[in-house]
HTML snippet that shows the backbone in 3Dmol.js (N, CA, C, O; Angstrom):
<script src="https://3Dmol.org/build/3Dmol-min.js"></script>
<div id="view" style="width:600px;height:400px;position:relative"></div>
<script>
const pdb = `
ATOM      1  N   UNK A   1      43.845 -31.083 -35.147  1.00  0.00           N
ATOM      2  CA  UNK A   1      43.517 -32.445 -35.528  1.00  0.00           C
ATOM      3  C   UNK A   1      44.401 -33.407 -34.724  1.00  0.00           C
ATOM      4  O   UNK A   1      45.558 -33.056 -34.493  1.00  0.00           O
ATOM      5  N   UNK A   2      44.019 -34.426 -34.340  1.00  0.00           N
ATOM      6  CA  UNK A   2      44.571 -35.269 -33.822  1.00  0.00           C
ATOM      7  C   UNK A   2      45.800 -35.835 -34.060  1.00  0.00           C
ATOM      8  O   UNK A   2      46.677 -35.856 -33.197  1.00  0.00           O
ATOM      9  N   UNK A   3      45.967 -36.399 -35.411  1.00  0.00           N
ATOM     10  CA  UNK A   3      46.579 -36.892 -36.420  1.00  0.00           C
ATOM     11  C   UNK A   3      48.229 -35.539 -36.142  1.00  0.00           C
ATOM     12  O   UNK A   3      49.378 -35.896 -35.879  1.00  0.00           O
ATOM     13  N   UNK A   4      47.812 -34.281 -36.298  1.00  0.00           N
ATOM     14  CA  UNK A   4      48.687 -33.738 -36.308  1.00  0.00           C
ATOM     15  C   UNK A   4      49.601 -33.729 -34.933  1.00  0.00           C
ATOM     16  O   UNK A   4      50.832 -33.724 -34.916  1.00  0.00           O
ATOM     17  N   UNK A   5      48.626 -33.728 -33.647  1.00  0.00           N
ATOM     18  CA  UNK A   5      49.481 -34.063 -32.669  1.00  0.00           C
ATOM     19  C   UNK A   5      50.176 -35.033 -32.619  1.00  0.00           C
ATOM     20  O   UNK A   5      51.371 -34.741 -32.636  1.00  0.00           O
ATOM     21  N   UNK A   6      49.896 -36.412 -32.545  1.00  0.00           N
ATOM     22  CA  UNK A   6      50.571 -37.568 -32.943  1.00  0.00           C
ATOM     23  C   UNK A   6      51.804 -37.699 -33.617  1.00  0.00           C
ATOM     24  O   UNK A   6      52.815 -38.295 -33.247  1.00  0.00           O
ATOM     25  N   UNK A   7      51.551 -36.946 -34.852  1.00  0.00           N
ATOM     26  CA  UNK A   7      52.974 -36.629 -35.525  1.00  0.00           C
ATOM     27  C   UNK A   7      53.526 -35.948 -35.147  1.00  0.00           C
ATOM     28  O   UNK A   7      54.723 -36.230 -35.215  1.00  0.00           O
ATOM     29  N   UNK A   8      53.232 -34.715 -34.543  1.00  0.00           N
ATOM     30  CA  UNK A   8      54.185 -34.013 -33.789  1.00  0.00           C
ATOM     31  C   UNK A   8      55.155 -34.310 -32.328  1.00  0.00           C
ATOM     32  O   UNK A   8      56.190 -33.730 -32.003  1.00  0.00           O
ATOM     33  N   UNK A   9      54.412 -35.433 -31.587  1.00  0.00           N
ATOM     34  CA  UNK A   9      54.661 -36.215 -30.496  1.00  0.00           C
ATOM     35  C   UNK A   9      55.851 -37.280 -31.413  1.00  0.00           C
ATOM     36  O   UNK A   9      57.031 -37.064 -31.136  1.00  0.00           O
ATOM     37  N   UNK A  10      55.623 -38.164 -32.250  1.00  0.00           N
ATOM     38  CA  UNK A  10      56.306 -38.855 -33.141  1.00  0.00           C
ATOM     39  C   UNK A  10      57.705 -38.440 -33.316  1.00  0.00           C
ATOM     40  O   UNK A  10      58.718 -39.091 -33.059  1.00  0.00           O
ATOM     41  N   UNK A  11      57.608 -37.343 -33.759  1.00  0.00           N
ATOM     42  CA  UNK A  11      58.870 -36.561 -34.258  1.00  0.00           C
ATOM     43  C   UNK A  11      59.636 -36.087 -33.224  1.00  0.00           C
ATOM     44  O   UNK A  11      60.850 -36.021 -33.414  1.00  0.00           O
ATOM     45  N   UNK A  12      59.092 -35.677 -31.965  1.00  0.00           N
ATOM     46  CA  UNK A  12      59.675 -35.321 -30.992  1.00  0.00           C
ATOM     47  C   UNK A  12      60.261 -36.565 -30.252  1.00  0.00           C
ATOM     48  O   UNK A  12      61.224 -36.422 -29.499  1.00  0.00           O
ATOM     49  N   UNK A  13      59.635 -37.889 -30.481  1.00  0.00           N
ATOM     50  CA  UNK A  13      60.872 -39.116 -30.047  1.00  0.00           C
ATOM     51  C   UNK A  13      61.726 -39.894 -30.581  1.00  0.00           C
ATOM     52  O   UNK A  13      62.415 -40.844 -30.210  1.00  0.00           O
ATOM     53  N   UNK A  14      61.447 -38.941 -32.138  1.00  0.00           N
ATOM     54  CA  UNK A  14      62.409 -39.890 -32.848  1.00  0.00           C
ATOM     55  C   UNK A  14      61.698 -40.404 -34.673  1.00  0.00           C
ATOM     56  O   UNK A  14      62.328 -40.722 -35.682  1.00  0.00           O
ATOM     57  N   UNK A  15      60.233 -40.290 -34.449  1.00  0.00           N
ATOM     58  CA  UNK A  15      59.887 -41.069 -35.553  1.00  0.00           C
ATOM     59  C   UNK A  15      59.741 -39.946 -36.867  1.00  0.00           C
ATOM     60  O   UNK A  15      59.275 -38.809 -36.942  1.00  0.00           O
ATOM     61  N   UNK A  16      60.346 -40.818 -37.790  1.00  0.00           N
ATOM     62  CA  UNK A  16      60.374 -39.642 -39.031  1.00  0.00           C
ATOM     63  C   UNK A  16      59.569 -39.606 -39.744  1.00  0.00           C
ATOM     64  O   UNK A  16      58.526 -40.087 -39.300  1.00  0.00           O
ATOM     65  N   UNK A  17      59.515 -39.214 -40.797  1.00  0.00           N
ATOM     66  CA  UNK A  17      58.225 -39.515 -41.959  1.00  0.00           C
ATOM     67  C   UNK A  17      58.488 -40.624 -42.640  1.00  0.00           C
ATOM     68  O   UNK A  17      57.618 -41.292 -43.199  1.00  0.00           O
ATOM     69  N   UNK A  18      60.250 -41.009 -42.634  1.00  0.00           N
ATOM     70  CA  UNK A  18      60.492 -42.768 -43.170  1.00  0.00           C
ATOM     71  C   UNK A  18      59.827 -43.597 -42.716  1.00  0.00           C
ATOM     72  O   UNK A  18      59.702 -44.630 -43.374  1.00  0.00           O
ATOM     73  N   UNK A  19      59.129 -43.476 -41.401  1.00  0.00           N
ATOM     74  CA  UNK A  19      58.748 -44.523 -40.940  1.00  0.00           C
ATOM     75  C   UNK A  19      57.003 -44.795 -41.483  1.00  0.00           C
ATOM     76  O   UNK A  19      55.908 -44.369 -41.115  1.00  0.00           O
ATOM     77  N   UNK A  20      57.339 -45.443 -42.212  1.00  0.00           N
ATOM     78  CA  UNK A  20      55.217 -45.327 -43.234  1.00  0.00           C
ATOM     79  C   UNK A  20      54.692 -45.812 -42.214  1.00  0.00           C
ATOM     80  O   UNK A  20      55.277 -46.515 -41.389  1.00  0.00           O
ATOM     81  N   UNK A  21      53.347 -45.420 -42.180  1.00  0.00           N
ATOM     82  CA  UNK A  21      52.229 -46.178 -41.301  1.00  0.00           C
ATOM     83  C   UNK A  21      52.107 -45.815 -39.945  1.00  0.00           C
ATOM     84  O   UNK A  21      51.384 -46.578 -39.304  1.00  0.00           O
ATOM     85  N   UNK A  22      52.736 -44.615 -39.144  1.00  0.00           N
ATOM     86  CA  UNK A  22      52.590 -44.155 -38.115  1.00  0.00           C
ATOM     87  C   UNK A  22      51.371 -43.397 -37.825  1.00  0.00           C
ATOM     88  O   UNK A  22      51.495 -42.184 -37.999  1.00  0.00           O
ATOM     89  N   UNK A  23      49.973 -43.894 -37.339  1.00  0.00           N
ATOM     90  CA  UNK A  23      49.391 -42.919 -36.876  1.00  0.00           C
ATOM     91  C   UNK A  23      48.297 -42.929 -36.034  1.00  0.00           C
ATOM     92  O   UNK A  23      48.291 -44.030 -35.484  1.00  0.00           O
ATOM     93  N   UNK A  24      47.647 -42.459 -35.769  1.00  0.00           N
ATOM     94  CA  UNK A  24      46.348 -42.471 -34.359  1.00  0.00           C
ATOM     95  C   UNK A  24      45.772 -44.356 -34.620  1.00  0.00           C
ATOM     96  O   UNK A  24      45.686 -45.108 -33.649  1.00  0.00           O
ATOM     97  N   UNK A  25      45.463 -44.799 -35.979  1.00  0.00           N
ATOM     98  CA  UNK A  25      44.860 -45.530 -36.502  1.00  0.00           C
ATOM     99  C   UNK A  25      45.595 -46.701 -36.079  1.00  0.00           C
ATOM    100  O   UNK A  25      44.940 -47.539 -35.459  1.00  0.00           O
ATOM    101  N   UNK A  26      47.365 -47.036 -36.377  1.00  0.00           N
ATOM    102  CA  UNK A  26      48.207 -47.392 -35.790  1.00  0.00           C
ATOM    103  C   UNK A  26      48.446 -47.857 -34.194  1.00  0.00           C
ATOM    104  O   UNK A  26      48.608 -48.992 -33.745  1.00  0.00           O
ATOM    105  N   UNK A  27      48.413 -46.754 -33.604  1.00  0.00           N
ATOM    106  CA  UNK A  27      48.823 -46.677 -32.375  1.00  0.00           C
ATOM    107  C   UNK A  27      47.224 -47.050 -31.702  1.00  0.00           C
ATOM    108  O   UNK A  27      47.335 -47.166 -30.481  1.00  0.00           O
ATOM    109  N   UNK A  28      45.597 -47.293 -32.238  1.00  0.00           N
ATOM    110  CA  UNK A  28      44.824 -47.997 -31.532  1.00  0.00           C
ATOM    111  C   UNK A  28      44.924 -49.339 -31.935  1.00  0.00           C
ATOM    112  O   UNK A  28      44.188 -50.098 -31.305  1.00  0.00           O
ATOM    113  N   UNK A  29      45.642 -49.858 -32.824  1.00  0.00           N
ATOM    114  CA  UNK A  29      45.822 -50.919 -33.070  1.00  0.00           C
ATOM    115  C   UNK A  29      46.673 -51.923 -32.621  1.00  0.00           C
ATOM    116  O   UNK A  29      46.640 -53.124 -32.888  1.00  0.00           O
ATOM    117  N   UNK A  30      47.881 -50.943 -31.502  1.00  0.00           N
ATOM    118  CA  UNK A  30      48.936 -51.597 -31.189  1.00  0.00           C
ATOM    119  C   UNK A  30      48.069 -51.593 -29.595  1.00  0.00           C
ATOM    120  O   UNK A  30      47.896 -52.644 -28.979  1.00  0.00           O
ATOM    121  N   UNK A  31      47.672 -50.498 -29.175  1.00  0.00           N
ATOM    122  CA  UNK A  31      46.752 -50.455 -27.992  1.00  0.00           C
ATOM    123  C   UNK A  31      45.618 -51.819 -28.047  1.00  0.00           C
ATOM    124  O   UNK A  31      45.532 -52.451 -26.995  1.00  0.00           O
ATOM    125  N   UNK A  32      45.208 -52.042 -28.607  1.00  0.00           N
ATOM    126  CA  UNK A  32      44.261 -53.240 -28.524  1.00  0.00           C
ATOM    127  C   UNK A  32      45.069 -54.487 -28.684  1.00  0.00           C
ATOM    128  O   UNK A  32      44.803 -55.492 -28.025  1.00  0.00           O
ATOM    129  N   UNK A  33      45.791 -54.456 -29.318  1.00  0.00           N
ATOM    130  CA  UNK A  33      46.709 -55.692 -29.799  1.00  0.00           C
ATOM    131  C   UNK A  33      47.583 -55.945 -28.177  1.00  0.00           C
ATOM    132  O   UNK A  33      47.440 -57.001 -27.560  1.00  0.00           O
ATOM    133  N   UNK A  34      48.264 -55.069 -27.779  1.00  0.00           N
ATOM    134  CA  UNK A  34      48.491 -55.215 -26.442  1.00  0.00           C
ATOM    135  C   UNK A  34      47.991 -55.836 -25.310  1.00  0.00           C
ATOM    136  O   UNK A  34      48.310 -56.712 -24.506  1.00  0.00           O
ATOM    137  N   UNK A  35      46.861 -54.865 -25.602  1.00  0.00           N
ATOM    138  CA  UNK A  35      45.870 -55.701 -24.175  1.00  0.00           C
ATOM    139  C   UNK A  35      45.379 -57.265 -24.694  1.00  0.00           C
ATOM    140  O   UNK A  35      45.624 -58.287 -24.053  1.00  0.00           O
ATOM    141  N   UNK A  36      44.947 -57.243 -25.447  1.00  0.00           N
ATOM    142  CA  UNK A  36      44.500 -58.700 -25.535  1.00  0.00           C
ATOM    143  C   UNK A  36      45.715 -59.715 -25.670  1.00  0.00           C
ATOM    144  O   UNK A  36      45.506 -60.926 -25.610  1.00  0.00           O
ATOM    145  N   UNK A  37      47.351 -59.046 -25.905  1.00  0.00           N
ATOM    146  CA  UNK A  37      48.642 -60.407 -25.728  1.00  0.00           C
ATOM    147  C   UNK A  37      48.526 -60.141 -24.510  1.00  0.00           C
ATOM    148  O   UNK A  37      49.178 -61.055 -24.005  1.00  0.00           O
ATOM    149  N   UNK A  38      47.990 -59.263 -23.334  1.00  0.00           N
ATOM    150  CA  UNK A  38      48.281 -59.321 -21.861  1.00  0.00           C
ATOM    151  C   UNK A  38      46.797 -60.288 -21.290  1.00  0.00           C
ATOM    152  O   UNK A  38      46.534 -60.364 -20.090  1.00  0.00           O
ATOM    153  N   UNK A  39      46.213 -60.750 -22.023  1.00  0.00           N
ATOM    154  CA  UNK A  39      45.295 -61.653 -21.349  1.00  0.00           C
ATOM    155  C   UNK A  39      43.843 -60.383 -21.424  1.00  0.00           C
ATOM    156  O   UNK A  39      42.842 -60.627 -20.751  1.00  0.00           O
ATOM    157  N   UNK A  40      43.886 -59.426 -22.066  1.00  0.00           N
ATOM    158  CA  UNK A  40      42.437 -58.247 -21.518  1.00  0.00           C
ATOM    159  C   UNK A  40      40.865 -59.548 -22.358  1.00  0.00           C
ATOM    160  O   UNK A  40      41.102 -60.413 -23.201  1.00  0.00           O
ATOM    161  N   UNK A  41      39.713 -59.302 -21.876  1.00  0.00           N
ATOM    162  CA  UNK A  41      39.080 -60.038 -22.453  1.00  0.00           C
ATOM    163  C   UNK A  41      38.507 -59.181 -23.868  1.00  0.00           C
ATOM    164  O   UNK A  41      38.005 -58.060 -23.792  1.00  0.00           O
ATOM    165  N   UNK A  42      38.667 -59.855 -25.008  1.00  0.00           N
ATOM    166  CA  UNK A  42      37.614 -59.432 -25.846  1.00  0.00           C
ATOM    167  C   UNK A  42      36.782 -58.378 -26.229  1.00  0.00           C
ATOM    168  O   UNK A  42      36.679 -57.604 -27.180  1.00  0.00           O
ATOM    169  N   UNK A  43      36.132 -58.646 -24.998  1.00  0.00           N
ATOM    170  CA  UNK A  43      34.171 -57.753 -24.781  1.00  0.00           C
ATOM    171  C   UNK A  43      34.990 -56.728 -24.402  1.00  0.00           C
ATOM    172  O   UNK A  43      34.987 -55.765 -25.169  1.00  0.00           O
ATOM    173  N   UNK A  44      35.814 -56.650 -23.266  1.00  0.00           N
ATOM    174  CA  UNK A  44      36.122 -55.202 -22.749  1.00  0.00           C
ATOM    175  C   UNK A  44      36.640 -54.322 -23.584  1.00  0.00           C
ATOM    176  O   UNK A  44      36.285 -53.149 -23.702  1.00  0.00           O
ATOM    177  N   UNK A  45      37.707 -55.020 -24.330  1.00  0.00           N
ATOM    178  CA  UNK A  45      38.868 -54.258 -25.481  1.00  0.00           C
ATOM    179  C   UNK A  45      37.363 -53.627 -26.236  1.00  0.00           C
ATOM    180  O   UNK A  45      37.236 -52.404 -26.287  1.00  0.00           O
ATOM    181  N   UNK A  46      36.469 -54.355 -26.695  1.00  0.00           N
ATOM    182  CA  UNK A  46      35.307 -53.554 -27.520  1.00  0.00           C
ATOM    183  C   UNK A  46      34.868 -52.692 -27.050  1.00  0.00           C
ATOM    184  O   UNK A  46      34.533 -51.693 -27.687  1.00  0.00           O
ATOM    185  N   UNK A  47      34.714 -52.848 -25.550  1.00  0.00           N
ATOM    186  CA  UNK A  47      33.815 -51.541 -25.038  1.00  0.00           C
ATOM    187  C   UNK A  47      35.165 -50.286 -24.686  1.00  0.00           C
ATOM    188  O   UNK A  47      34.904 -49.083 -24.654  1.00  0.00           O
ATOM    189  N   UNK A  48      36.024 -50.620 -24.540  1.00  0.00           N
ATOM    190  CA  UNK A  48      37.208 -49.642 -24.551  1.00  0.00           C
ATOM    191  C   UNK A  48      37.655 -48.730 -25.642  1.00  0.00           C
ATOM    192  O   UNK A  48      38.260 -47.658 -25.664  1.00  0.00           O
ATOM    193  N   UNK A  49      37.084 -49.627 -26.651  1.00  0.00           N
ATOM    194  CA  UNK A  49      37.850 -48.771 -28.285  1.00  0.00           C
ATOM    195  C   UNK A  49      36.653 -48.571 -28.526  1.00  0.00           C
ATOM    196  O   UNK A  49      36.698 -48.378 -29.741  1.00  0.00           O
ATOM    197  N   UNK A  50      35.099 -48.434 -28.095  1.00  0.00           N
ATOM    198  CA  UNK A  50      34.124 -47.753 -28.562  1.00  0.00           C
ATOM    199  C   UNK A  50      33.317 -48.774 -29.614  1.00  0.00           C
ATOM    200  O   UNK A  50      32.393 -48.173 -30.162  1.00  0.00           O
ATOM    201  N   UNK A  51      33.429 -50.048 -29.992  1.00  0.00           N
ATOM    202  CA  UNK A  51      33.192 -50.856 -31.156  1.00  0.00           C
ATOM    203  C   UNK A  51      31.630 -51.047 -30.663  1.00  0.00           C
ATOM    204  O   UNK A  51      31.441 -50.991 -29.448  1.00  0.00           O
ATOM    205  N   UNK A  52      30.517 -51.264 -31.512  1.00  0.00           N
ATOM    206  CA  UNK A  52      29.519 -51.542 -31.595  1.00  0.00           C
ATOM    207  C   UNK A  52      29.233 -53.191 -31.700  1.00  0.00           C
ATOM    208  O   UNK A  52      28.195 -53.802 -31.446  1.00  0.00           O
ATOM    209  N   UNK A  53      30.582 -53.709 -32.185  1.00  0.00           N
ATOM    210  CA  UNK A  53      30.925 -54.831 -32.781  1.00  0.00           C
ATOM    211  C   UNK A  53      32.187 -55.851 -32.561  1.00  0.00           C
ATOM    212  O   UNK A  53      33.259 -55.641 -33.128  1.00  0.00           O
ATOM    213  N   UNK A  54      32.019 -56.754 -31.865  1.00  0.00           N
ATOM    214  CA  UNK A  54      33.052 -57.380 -31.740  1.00  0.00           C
ATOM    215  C   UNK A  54      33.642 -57.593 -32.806  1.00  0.00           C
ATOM    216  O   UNK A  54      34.836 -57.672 -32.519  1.00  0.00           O
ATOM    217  N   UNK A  55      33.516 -57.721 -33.771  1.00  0.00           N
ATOM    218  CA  UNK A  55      34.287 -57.815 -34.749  1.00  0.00           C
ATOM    219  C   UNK A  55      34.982 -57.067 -35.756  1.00  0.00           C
ATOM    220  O   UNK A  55      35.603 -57.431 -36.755  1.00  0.00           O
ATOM    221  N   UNK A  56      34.628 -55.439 -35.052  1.00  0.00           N
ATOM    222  CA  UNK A  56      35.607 -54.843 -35.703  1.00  0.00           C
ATOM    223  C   UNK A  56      36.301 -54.887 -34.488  1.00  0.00           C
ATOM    224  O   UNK A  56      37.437 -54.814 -34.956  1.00  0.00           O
ATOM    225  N   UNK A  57      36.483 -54.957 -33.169  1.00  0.00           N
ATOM    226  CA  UNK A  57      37.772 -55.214 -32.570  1.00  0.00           C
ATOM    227  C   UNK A  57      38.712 -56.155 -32.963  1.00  0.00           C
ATOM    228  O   UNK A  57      39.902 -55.855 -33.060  1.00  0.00           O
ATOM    229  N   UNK A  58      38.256 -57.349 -33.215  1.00  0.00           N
ATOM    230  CA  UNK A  58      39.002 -58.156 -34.000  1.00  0.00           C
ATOM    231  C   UNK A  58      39.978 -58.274 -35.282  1.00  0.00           C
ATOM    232  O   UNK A  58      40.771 -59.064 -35.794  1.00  0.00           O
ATOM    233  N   UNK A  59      39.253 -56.601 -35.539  1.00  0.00           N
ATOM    234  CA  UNK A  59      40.127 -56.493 -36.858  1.00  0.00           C
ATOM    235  C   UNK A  59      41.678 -55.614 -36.388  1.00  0.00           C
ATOM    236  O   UNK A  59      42.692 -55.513 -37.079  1.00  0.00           O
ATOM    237  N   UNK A  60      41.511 -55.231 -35.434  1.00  0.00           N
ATOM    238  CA  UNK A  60      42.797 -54.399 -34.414  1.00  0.00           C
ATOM    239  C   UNK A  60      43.662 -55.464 -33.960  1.00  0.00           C
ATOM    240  O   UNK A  60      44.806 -55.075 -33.722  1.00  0.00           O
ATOM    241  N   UNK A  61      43.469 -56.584 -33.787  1.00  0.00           N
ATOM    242  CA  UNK A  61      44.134 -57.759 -33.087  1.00  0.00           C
ATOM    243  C   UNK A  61      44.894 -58.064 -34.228  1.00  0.00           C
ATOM    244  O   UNK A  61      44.517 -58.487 -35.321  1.00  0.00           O
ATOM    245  N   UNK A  62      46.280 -57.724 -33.725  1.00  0.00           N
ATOM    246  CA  UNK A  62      47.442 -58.252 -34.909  1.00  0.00           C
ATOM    247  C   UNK A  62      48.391 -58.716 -33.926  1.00  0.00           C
ATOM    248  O   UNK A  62      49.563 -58.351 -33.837  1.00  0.00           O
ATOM    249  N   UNK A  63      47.871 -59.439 -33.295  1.00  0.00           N
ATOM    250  CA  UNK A  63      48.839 -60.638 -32.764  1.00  0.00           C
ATOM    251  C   UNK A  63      49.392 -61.763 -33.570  1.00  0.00           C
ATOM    252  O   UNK A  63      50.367 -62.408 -33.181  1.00  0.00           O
ATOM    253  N   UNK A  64      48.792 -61.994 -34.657  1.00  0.00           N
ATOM    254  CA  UNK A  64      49.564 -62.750 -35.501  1.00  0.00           C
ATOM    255  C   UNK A  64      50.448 -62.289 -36.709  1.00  0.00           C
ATOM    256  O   UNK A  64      50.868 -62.944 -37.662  1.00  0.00           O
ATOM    257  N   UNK A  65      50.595 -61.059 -36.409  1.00  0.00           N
ATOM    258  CA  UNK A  65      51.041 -60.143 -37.277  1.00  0.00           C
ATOM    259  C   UNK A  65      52.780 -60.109 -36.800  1.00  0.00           C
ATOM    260  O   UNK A  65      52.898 -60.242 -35.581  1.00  0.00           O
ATOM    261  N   UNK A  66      53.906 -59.980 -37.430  1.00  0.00           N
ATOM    262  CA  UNK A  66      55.099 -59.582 -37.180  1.00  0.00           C
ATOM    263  C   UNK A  66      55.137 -58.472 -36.489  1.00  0.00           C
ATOM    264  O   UNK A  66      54.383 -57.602 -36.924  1.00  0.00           O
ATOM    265  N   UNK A  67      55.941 -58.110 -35.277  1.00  0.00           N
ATOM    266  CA  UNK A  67      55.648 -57.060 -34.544  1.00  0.00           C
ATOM    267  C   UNK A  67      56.902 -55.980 -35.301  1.00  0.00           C
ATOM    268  O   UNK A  67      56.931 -54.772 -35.067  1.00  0.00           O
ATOM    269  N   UNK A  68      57.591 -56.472 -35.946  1.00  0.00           N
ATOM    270  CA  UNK A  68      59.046 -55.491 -36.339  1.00  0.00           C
ATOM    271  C   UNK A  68      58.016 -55.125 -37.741  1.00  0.00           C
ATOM    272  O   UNK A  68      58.602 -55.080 -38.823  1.00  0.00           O
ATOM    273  N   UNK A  69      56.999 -54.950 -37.734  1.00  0.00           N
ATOM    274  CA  UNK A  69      56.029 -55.089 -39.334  1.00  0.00           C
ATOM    275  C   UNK A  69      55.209 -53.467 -38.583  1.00  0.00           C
ATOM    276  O   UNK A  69      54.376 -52.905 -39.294  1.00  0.00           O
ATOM    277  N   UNK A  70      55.437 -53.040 -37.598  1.00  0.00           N
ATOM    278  CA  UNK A  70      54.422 -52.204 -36.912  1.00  0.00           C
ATOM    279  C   UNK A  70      55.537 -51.185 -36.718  1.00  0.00           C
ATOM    280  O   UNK A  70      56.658 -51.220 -36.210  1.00  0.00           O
ATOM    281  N   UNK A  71      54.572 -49.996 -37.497  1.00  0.00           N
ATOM    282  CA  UNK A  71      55.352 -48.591 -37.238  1.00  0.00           C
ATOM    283  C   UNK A  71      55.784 -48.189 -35.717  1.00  0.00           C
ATOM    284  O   UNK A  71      56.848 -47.682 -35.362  1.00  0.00           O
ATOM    285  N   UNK A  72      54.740 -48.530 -34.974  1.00  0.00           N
ATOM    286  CA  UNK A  72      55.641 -48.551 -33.445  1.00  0.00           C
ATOM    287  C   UNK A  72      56.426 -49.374 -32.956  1.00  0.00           C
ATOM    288  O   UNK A  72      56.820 -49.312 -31.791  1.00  0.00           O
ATOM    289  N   UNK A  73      56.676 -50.042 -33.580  1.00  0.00           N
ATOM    290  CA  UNK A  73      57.942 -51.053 -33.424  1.00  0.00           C
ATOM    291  C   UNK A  73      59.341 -50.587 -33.054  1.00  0.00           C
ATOM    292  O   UNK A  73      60.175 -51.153 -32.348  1.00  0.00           O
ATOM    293  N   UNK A  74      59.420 -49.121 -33.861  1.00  0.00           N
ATOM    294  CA  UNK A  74      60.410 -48.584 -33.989  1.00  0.00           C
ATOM    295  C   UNK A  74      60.991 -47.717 -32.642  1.00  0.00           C
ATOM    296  O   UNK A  74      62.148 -47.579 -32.245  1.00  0.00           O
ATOM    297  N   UNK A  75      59.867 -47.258 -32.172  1.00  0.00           N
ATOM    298  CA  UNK A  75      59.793 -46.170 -31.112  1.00  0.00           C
ATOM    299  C   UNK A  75      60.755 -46.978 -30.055  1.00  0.00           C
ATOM    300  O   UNK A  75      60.826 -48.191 -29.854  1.00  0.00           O
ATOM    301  N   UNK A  76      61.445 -45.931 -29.470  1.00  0.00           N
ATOM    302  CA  UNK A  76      62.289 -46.579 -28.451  1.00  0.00           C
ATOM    303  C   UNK A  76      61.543 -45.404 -27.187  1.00  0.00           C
ATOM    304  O   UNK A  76      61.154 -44.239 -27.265  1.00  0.00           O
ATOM    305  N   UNK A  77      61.611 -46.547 -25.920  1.00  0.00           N
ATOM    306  CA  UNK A  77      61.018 -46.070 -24.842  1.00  0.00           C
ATOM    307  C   UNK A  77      61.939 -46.211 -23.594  1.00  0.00           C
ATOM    308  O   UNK A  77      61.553 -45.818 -22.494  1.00  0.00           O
TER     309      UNK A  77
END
`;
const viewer = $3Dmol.createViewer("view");
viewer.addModel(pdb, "pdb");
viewer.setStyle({}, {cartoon: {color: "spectrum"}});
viewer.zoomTo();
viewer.render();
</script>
């Protein structure tokens, strides 16, 4: 399962199970949220994450969201 790699990748840089909210679901959310603070357009981020719907891409966009509020926040790179 996916989910299990992730956590296993997680743990191997550091992230514990303290850290709530780490996961595939997470990490496409910080992926979309990214590209669109780097200027990506919209339409593309939709056709990139597979959305049928612009507006569930929109629901991935947490740019107005606190970024120290995001389980990958933590990850050091």
């Amino acid at each position: 399962m996916l989910q299990e790699v992730v956590l296993r990748y997680g743990r191997a840089v550091g992230i514990t199970d303290a850290v709530r909210g780490f996961c595939v679901h997470s990490l496409r959310a910080t992926a979309a949220t990214n590209a669109l603070q780097n200027r990506a357009d919209i339409a593309k981020v939709q056709v990139w994450m597979g959305h049928a719907n612009v507006s569930t891409t929109r629901l991935y966009d947490h740019r107005q969201n606190r970024p120290e509020d995001s389980p990958t926040f933590r990850t050091r790179y």
